[in-house]
C-alpha positions as CSV (number, residue, x, y, z in Angstrom):
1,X,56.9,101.3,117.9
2,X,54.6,104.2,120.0
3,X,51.9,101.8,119.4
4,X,53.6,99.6,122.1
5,X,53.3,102.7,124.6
6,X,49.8,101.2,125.5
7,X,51.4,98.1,126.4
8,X,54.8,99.0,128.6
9,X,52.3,101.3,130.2
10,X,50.0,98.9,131.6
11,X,52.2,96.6,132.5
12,X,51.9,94.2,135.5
13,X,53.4,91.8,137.5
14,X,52.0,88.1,138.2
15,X,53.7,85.4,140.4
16,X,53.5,83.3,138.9
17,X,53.6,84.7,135.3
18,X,51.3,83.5,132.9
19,X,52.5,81.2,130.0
20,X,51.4,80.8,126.5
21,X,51.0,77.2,124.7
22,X,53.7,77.9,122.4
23,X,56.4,79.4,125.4
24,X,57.7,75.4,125.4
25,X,59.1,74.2,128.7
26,X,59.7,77.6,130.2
27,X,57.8,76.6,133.7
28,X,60.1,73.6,134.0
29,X,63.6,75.8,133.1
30,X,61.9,78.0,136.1
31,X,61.3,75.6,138.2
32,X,64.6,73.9,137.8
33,X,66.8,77.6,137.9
34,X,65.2,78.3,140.8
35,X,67.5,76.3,143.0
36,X,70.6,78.6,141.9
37,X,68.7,81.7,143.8
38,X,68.7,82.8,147.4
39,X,65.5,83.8,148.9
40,X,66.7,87.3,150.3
41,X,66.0,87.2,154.6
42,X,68.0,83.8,154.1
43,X,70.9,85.6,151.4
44,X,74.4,86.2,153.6
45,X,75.0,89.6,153.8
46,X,79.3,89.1,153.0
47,X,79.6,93.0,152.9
48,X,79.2,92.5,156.9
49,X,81.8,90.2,156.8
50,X,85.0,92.4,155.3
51,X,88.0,93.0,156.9
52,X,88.4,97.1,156.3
């Protein structure tokens, strides 16, 4: 396990992340789940909305 340390501490993020041959269809599960997501300056802000 602490030989992970090396690992989680390097750690970056890629848009889009890089995929390995053997991931399968993972880019098209992506791709496809991405419709189900609001980009957030077009999200509704319903908190705004509330009747106190």
């Amino acid at each position: 396990m602490s030989q992970d340390f090396k690992i989680w501490e390097n750690k970056i993020y890629i848009d889009p992340p890089i995929l390995a041959k053997g991931d399968g269809p993972v880019a098209q599960y992506r791709m496809w789940a991405q419709q189900f997501y609001y980009d957030d300056s077009k999200q509704p802000n319903y908190a705004t909305n509330t009747i106190d």
